[in-house]
N, C-alpha and C positions, 0 to 999 in steps of 0.2 A: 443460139446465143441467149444467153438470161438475163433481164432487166433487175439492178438487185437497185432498193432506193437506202439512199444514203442520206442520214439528216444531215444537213448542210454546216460548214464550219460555224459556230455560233449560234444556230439555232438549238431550242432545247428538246432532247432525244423524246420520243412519246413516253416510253420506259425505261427506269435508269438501273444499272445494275454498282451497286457497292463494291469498294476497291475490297472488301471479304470476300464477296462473291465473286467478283474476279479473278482471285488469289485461287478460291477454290475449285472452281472450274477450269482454270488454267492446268491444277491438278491432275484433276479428272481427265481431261484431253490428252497431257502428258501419260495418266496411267495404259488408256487406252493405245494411244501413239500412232492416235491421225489425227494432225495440224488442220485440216480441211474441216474439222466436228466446227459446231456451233450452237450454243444453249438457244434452245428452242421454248417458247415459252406461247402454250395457249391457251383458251377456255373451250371446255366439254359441257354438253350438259350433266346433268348426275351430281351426287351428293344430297346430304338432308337440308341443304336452303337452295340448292337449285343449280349451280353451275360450280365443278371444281377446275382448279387449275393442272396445267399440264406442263410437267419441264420434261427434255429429253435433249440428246446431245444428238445432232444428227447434221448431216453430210450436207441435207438437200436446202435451195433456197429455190423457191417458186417466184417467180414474178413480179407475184402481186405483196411479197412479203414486203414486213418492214424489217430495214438491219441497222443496229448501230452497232459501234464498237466501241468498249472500254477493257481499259491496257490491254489493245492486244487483243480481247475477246469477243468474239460475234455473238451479239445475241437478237435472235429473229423472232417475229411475231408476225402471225397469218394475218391478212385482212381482217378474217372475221372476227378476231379477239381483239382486234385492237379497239375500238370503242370501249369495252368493256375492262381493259386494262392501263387507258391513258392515266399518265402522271403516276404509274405506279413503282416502287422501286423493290427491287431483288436483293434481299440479303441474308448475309449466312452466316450462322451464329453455331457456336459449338460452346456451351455448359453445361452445369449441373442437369440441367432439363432433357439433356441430349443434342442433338448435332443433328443441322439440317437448315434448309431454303426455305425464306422467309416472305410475304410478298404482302408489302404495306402500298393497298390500293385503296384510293382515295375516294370509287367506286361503289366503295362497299357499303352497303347500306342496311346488311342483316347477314352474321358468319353464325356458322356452328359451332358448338361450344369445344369439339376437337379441333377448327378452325379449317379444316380440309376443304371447306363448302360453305359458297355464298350465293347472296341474291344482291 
């Protein structure tokens, strides 16, 4: 049996995901068509200022993760990123620039100029 932690009604999630990015992951899971997926979100090391981000839709929820849910959608972060991504929020943006997940973390104290990689 798996301990999943759930931020409590009222308290504020460590990472927040935008009703966009809701919208669009919602998508995604629908495309695929397993309801059990959940935006996964962690830090790797790699990239040219040191550590990139990691999103992936996946099944598993370990433990020790953290899960909150907005409209509907799960989104998880491993222990070990979460320091490194409190207070950050996920958003998803589709213009002129292109289409894609956005991750304004409050963290960040030095990004690359394609913005894939921070310290």
């Amino acid at each position: 049996m798996q301990t999943i932690s759930i931020t409590p009604r009222g308290a504020q999630p460590k990472v927040t995901l935008t009703a966009a990015a809701a919208v669009k992951v919602s998508e995604l899971i629908a495309k695929e068509g397993d309801e059990s997926l959940a935006l996964r979100l962690g830090v790797r090391p790699g990239g040219c200022s040191g550590f990139s981000y990691q999103l992936e839709l996946d099944t598993t929820v370990d433990a020790s993760d953290i899960v909150n849910e907005f409209d509907g959608v799960r989104l998880v972060v491993d222990a070990e990123s979460i320091e490194m991504v409190r207070g950050a929020e996920i958003d998803y943006r589709d213009g002129l620039q292109g289409a894609g997940f956005h991750i304004n973390n409050p963290n960040v104290t030095r990004s690359c100029g394609c913005g894939n990689s921070f310290s």
